[in-house]
N, C-alpha and C positions, 0 to 999 in steps of 0.2 A: 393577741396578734393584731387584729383589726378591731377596730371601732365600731360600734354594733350600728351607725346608722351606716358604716358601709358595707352590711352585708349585703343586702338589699341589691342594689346598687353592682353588685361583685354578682350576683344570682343573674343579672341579666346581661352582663359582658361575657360571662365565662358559660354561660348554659342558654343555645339559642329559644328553646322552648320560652324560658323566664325574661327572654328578652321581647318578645312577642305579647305574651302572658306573664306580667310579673304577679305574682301574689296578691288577691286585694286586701283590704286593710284590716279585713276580720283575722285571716290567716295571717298577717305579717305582725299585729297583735301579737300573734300565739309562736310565733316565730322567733320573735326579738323579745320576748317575756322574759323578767329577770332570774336567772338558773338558781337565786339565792329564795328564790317562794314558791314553793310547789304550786303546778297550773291541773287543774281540769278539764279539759278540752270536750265539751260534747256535739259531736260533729255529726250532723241531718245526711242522709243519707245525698253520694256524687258533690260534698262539698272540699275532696281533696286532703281527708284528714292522713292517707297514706304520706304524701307528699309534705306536708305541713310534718309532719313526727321525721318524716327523713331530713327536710330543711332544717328542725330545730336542733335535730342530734349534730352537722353539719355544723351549724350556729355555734355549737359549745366548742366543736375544733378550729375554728378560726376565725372566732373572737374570744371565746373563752379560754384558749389556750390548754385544751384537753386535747389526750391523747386518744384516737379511736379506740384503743384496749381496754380504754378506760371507761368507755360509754356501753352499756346493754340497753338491748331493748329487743322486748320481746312480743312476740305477738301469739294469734289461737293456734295459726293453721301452719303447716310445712309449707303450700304455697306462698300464703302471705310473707311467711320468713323470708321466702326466695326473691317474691317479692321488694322486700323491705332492702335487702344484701344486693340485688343487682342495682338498686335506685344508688343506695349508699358509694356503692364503688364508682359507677357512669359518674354521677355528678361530683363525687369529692375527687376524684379524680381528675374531671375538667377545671375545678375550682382550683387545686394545686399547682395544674398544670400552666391554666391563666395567671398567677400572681409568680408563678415563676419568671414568667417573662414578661411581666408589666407589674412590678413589685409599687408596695406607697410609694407615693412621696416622700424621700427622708428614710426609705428604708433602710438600716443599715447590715453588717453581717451574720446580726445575732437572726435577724429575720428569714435570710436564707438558711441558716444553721434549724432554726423551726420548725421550717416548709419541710426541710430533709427529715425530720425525725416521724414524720407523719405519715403512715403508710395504712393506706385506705380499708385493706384489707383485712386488719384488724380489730374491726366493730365487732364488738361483739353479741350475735345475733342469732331467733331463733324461738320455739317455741320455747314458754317456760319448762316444760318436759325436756326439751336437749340442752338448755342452759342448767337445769341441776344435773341432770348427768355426765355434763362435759367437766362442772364443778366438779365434784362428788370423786372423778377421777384424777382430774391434775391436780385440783389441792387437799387429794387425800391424806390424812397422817399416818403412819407407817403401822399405827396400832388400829387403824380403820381398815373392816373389809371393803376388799374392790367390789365396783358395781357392776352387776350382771342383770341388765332392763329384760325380759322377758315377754312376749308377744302375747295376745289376748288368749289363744285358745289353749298356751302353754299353762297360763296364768288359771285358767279355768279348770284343766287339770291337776295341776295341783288343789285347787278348789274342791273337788269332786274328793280326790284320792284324801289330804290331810284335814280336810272337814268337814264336808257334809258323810264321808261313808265311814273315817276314823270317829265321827264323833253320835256314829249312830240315826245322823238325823233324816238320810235318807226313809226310816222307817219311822217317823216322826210323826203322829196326827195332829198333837198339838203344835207342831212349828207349822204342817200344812195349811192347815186352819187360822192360824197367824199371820198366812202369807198370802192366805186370799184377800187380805187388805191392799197387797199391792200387785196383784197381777188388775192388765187389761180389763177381762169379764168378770171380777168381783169373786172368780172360783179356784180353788184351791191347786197348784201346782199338779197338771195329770199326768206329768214323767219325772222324769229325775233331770233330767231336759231342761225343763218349764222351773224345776225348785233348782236349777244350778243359775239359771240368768236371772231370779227371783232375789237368790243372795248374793250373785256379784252385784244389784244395785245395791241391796241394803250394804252391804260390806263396803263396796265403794264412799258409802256416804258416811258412814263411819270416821272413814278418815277424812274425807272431805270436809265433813263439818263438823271432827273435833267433838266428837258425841263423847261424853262421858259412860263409858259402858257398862262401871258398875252400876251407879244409880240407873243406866236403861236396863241392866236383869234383874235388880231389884224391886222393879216398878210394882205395884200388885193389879194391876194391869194384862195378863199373861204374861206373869213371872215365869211359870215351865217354859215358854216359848221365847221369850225375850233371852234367857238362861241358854236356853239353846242355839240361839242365833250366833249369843257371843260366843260360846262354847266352840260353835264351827269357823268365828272369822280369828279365832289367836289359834285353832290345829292349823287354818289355814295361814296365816301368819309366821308361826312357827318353823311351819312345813320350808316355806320360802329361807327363813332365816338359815335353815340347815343347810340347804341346798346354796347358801350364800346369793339369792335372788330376788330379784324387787319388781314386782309390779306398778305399771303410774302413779299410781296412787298412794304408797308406799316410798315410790321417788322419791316424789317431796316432802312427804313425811319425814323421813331418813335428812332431807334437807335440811329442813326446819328446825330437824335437831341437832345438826352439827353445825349448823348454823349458830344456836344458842349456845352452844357448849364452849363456842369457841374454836373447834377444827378449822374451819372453816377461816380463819383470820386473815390469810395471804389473798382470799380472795377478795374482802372485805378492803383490806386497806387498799384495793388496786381499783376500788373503784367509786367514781365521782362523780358518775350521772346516770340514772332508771329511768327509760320511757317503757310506758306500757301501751301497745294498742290492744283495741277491742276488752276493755273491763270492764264491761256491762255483763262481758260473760265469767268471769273471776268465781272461785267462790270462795267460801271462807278459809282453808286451809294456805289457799295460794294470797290470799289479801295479806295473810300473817307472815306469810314468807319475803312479799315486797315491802312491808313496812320493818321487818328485821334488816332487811338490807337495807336501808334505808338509815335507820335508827342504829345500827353499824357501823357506816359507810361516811353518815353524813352526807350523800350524794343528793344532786339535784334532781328533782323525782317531777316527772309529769308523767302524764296519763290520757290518752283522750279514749272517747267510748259513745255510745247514743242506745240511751237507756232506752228509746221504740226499736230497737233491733237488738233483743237482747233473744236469743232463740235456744239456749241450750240448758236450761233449768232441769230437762233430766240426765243432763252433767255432773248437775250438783252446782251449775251456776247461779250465782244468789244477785238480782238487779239489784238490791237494795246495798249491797256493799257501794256499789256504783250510784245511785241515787241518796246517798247519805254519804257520797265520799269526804265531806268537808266537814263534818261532824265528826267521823268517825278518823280521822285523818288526825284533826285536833288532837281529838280524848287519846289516840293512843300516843303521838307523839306532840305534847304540850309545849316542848321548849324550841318548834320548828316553825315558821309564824302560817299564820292561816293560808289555805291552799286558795290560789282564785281563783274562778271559774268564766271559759269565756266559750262560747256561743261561736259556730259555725255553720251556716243557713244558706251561704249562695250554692246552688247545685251546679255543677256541670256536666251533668251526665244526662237528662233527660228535658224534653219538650215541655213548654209548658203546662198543654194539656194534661201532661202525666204525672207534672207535678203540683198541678190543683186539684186532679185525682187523688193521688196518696195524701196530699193535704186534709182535702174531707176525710177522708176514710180515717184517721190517725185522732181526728177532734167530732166522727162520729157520738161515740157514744162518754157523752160525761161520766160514768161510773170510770172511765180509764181515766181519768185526769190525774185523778187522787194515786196511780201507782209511776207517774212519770218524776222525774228529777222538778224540784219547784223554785222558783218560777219554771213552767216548762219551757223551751226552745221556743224562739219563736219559729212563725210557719217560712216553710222552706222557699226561698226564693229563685226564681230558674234564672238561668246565663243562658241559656242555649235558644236561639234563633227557634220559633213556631215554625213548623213544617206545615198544617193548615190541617191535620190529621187528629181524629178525634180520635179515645179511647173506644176498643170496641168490642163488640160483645158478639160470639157466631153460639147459638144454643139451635138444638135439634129434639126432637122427640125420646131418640133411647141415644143410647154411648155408639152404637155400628154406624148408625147414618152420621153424626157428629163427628164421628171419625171420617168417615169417606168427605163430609164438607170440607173440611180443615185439610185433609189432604186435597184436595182441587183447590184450597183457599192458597195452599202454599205452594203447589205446582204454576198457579199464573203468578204469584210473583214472581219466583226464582228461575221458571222456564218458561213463562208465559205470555211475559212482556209486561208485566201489572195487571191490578185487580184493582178494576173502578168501583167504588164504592156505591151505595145504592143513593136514589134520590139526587145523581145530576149531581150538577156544579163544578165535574172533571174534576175531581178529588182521586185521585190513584194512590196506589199503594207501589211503587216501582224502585229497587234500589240500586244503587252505583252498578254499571258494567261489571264487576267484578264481583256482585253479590250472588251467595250459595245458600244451602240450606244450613250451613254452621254459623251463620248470621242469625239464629232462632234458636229458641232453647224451647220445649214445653217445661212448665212446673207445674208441681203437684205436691199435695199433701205425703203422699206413697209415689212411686215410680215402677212397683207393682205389677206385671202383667197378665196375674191372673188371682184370682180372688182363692179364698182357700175354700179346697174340698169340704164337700157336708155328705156326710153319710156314706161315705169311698162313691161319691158321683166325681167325675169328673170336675176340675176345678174350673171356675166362668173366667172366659177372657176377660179383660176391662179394659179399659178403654188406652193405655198404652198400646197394648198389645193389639189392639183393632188397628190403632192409626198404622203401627208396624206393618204389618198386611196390606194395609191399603195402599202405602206409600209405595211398598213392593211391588202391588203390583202396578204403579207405574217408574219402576226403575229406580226408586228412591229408597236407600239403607238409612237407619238410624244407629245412634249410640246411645245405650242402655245397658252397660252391666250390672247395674244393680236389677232391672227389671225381673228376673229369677235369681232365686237361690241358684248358688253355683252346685251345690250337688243334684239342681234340677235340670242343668244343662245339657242333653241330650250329649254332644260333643265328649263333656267331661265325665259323663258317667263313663261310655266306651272307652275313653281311656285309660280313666282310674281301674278299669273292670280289665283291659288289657294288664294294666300293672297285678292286679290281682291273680288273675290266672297266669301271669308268668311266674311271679314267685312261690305262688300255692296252688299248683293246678287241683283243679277239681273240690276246693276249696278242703282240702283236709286238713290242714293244721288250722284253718279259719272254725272249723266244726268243733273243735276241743276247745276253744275259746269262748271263756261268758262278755257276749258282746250286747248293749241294749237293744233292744228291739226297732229301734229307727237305725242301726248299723246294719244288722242282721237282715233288715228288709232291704236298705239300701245297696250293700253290696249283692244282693242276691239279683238285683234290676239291672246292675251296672255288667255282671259279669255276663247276665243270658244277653244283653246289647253286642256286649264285648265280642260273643260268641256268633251272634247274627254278621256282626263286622267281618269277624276271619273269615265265614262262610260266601262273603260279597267278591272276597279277593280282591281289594282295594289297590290302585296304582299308589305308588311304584311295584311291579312286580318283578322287576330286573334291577341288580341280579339274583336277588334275592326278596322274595315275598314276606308280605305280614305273616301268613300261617304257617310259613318253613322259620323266620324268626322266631316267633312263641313259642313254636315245635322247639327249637334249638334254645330254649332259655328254661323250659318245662323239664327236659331232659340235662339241660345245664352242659351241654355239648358244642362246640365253638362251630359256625358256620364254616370258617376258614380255619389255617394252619396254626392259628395263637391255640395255647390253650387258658383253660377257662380258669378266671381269676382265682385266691382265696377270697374276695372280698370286692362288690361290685358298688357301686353306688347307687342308689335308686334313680337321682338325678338322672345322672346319665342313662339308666332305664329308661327314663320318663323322654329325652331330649330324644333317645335314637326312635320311638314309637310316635312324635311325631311330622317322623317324615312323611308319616301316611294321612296327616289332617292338617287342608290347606287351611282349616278356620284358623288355627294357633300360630300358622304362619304369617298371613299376611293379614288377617283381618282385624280391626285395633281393640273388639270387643272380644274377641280371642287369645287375644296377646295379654287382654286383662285376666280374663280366663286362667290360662299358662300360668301369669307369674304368682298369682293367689296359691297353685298347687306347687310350682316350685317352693315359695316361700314356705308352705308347710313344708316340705321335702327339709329344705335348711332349717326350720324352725324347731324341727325335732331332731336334728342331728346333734342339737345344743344341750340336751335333757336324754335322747333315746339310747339305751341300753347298747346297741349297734352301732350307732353316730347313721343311721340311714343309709346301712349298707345291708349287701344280704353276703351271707357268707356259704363257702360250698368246702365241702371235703373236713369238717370239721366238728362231727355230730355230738353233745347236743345242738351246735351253734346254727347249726343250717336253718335247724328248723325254728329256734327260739329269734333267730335273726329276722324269720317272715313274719313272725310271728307280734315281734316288734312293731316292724312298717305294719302293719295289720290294724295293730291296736292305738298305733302314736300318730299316725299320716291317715290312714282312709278312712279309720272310724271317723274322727274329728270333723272329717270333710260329711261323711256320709249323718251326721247328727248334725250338721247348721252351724258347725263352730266356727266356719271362716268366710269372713265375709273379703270380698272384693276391694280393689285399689285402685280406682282408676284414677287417680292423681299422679299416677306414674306415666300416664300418659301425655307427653308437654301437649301435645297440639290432637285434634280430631281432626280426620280430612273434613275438608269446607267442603264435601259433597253430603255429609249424611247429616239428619236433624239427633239436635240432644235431649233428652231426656235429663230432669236433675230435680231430684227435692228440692222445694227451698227452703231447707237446712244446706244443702251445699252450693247453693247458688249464694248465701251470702259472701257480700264483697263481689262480687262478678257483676258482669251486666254486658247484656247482648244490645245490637238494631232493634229487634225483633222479640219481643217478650210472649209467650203465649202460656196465662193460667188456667190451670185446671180446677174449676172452683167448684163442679156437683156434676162429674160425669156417670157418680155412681149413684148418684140421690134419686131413685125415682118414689121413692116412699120417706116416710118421715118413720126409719127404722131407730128403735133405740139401742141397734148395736154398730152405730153410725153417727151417734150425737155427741162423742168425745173428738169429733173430725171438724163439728162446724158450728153447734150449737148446744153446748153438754147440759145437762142434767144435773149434771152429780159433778164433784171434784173428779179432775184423772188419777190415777195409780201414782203420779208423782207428788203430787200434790199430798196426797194421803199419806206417802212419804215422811214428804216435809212436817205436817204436820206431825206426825209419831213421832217425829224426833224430835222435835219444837223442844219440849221440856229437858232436853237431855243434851242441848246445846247451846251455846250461847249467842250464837243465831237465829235461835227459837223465837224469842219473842219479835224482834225485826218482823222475820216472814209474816207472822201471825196478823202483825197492826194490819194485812187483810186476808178475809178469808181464803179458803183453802178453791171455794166456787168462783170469786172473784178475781183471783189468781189463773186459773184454771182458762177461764175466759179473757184475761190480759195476757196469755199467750197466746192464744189463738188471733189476736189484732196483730200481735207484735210481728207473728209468722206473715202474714197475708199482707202489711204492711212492706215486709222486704220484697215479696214476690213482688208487689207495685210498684216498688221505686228499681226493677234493676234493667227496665228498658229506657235505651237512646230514644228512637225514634218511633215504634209501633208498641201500642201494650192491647192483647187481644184477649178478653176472657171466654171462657169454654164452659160451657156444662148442658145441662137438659132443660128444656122447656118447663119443666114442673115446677124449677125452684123461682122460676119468673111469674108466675101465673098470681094474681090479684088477691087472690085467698089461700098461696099455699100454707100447704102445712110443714114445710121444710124451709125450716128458718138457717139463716148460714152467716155467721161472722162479716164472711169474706163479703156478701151479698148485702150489704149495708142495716141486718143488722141488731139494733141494741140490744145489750144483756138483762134489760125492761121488758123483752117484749114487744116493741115498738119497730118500726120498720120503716127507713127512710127513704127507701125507694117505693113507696106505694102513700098516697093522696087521699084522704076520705072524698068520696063522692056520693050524688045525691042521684037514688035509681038504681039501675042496675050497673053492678060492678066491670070494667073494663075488663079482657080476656088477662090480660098481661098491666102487671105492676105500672102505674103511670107516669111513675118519677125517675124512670130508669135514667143514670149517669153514664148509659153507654150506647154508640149508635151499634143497632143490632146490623148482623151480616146476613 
């Protein structure tokens, strides 16, 4: 359609942003790149590679003359998708709408005929996980089953039920024994619990990477145990195939191979351009899916990614696909010419300061060099105006006082007027009129807010859960769903415990059931709560109360003139019980709360025997009905199978502070950063050194390595060790927490891991996996109290 130097040119007419800010020339590089030689994008963290992948796909419909249906691209996360689709439509939108009415020069009417065929909204977009299952259904062939994607704790069910108990291995010592290679503390699986989350990762990576499973049970290696592993992931396999069901991982699996077979073909010829973002985090079963489509398609394939934020290897993401993409790009597809690779290094997202901070910290320790893409990137260049504010560091004696500083640190900014920094020279900390506490995230390795019970003692706050309190008590909430397990949730046990006692009073048909012992105990907690509640006599009491309700659902007798269903829905159980708990109503960690049990509620109506209803007047069904929800909805909850969603959540109110790993702070970035880098370190504990400075390889790592031999992956990983790896995640995690502040980056921990001769060495704390420590000076005498070289002004 257009001339590719006017695209350019058309980005700053039609899009005021670009008119302001046009692209600078590393990005318009990668922009205007020719769509006939695959590009590598590896873009330094705030250098706009969202935008540059939206621009490029943009580029190919209105100069390249492609149809949006024609373009995919896909990215990690559901937000980013959302991301990537609201950019795509805003701006292709304005760009249609501009040439509409300011058409070339010399346009003539094939060009408005063009413009018309072009309809923004069908990019096709999304994570790789909803791009094969949106495949997999529209261009199914008539002799392919339909896909039915299945949720994690459905998926793990069937786990439990068609493999690890059909195939025996529950009573297994020698798989136990096998599997204490990859639990956490080196010790063998102590529930069935512990051996079911043990083999959904082995079995995940199975597929993930394409493991050869005879040669891994014929190993003589723990052949019994390798024997059994696989024995439990094809029952479990199987199990799904009957049931006509797929889990993620399975997904694309199923993909892959109707991809090669040929099903797949109507999809294949419709499509003429793959961008990928974030394929640092790829791993091998999805690298072979983008290069079948690809080597299919014939489409033009870019990719951008940045091998130092690569954070999800126990994914099953493999950096090395992404740091060898040009090699490995070649050898598989020879007759396609070599992919380029170009470099993205201006930042826009943060201070200078904070980005000669993540700079050092990134070319710390030379043992990382050897695992980045080579030549590496160069160092990251900042755009953004110096605010005059130095990186800064608030450490305290134990995690309670650190917590109550950091709460008064944040109360004068955001209610205080600012926080003058120490040492003069009128340096504040003060933000826009309109700044809140949703202008701040804390990050942390965990988000945690209490440490786990030792010996049934009570379990130790940590320092989330201290700042929570503190903040409270001066009027300040935070956002933390993940910070407890949801079946630890005070709130949600009473509930769940109200659902229990309405459809089983007095727990008797729960009693005839073999339920594990973390159900058996849990529901036993939730129901004497539940029972504490009806005794409160909770508002609303008119016109009707909580305990004449339950009375009337126990008894199965209608308050009013209806009578009482053949078949009630849980759901609706669950929504009428609570009118009685303002947390689920109004409150946004609440609402997270709700939808995690609604969703189980729906999640086993897709699998449960009942569709998650209870039935009345129908014996045996009344009882086998409770009996159902029992075992498919509260057990699940009450063993740890469902974790929370707070990404359902668009927005936090800007009054409460965030809480967020950063694993899920990647791609984000606040004003306000604050890292949690050794709130919990007050000893140099060795069940604490896989968090900042290990010892030993972690459980994933050890992983990787048992499978080495049995994949074609294997040897890749291997070119570095299993300890060296192990330690170039930990830069790469503490690397993103650094780069996702604008304007403040403030680190947090105890006084101990500052001190001149600690003995708690920390990644995050500058440092190397030598031994060697770059914030601390040899000196001659007596040693200074605190490190001498510190890179941050303390508060």
């Amino acid at each position: 359609m257009l001339a590719a130097q006017e695209f350019i040119p058309l980005l700053g007419a039609a899009i005021p942003r670009f008119g302001q800010y046009p692209p600078n020339p590393g990005q318009e590089h990668c922009i205007l790149h020719a769509p006939g030689t695959p590009l590598m994008i590896v873009a330094g963290p705030g250098a706009g590679k969202t935008t540059v992948l939206v621009l490029r796909a943009l580029r190919l419909v209105f100069v390249d003359d492609l149809l949006p249906e024609q373009v995919v691209l896909t990215t990690f996360t559901k937000k980013a998708a959302d991301e990537i689709r609201a950019r795509l439509i805003e701006w292709g939108q304005a760009l249609k709408e501009h040439l509409t009415q300011h058409p070339p020069v010399g346009a003539g009417p094939s060009f408005a005929d063009a413009l018309e065929r072009i309809d923004i909204n069908r990019f096709v977009t999304g994570t790789l996980d909803s791009f094969c299952e949106d495949a997999l259904t529209r261009y199914r062939d008539p002799q392919d089953s339909p896909v039915v994607v299945v949720e994690g704790f459905v998926a793990d069910a069937a786990l439990l039920s068609d493999g690890i108990f059909a195939s025996g291995a529950g009573q297994n010592p020698d798989l136990d024994a096998f599997q204490a290679r990859f639990t956490f503390d080196g010790k063998s699986p102590a529930n069935v619990g512990e051996k079911l989350r043990t083999s959904r990762t082995l079995i995940d990576r199975f597929v993930h990477d394409q493991v050869d499973l005879q040669a891994y049970s014929t190993s003589t290696d723990a052949t019994a145990a390798r024997s059994a592993m696989k024995e439990v992931a094809e029952g479990y396999w199987a199990g799904l195939q009957t049931a006509s069901r797929l889990d993620f991982a399975v997904l694309e699996q199923t993909f892959l191979e109707r991809l090669r077979s040929g099903h797949l073909h109507r999809l294949t010829e419709s499509i003429r351009a793959v961008l990928v973002d974030e394929y640092q985090d790829t791993n091998p079963l999805q690298e072979s899916i983008y290069l079948e489509l690809v080597r299919l398609s014939g489409a033009s394939y870019s990719i951008v990614g940045d091998d130092d934020q690569s954070l999800y290897r126990f994914r099953g993401a493999t950096i090395e696909l992404f740091r060898d993409f040009i090699d490995r790009f070649t050898a598989a597809l020879p007759s396609v010419p070599v992919p380029h690779k170009a470099d993205l290094v201006e930042n826009y997202r943060s201070t200078p300061e904070i980005v000669e901070f993540f700079n050092r910290f990134i070319t710390t320790d030379p043992a990382f060099s050897a695992a980045r893409v080579q030549p590496p990137k160069p160092l990251i260049v900042p755009r953004v105006a110096a605010n005059g504010l130095p990186v800064l560091g608030l450490f305290r004696p134990d995690a309670d006082t650190l917590a109550s500083a950091l709460s008064a640190f944040l109360h004068s900014v955001f209610r205080g007027g600012g926080y003058d920094l120490p040492g003069g020279g009128g340096l504040r900390i003060v933000g826009p009129p309109d700044a809140d506490f949703g202008d701040a995230v804390v990050l942390g390795h965990t988000v945690n807010e209490y440490a786990s019970s030792f010996m049934g003692k009570p379990p130790r706050a940590r320092f989330p859960r201290l700042l929570r309190e503190h903040l409270a008590q001066a009027g300040t909430s935070v956002f933390n769903p993940r910070g407890r397990a949801l079946r630890d949730i005070p709130e949600v046990g009473v509930l769940l415990g109200l659902i229990a006692e309405c459809i089983d009073p007095n727990a008797t048909i729960q009693a005839s059931m073999l339920l594990r012992s973390e159900a058996v105990r849990y529901l036993a907690d939730w129901r004497a709560a539940a029972r504490t509640f009806l005794g409160s006599n909770p508002a609303p009491s008119q016109p009707h109360g909580l305990p004449e309700f339950v009375a009337a659902w126990q008894a199965r007798t209608p308050q009013g003139a209806m009578v009482w269903p053949d078949e009630w829905p849980i759901l609706e159980l669950c929504f009428k019980l609570i009118c009685w708990f303002p947390l689920f109503q109004d409150d946004p960690e609440g609402q997270i709360y709700l939808e995690a049990i609604t969703r189980t509620i729906a999640q086993a109506a897709t699998f449960s025997s009942y569709g998650s209803t209870i039935v009345h007047g129908r014996p045996p069904h009344d009882e086998n009905s409770a009996r159902s929800a029992i075992r498919d909805i509260l057990a699940p909850i009450a063993e740890g199978a469902i974790e929370v969603d707070e990404d359902i959540m668009p927005s936090v109110p800007r009054d409460r502070l965030t809480f967020m790993t950063i694993h899920q702070a990647k791609g984000l970035e606040f004003p306000l950063v604050i890292v949690d880098v050794s709130s919990d370190y007050q000893r140099n504990s060795p069940q604490q050194r896989f968090r900042r400075f290990p010892d030993g390889p972690g459980n994933v790592q050890h992983a990787e390595d048992d499978l080495a031999p049995f994949a074609a992956i294997g040897p890749l990983r291997m070119a570095r060790t299993a300890l060296e790896r192990t330690f170039d995640d930990l830069v790469r995690l503490y690397y993103v927490a650094y780069s996702r502040p604008e304007s403040v980056l403030l680190l947090v921990g105890l006084d101990k891991c500052l001190q001149y001769r600690t003995s708690i060495q920390h990644v995050a704390t500058g440092w190397r996996s030598d031994g060697s420590w770059t914030w601390s000076s040899p000196v001659l005498g007596k040693p200074p109290p605190l490190a001498n070289a510190i890179p941050l002004t303390l508060i």
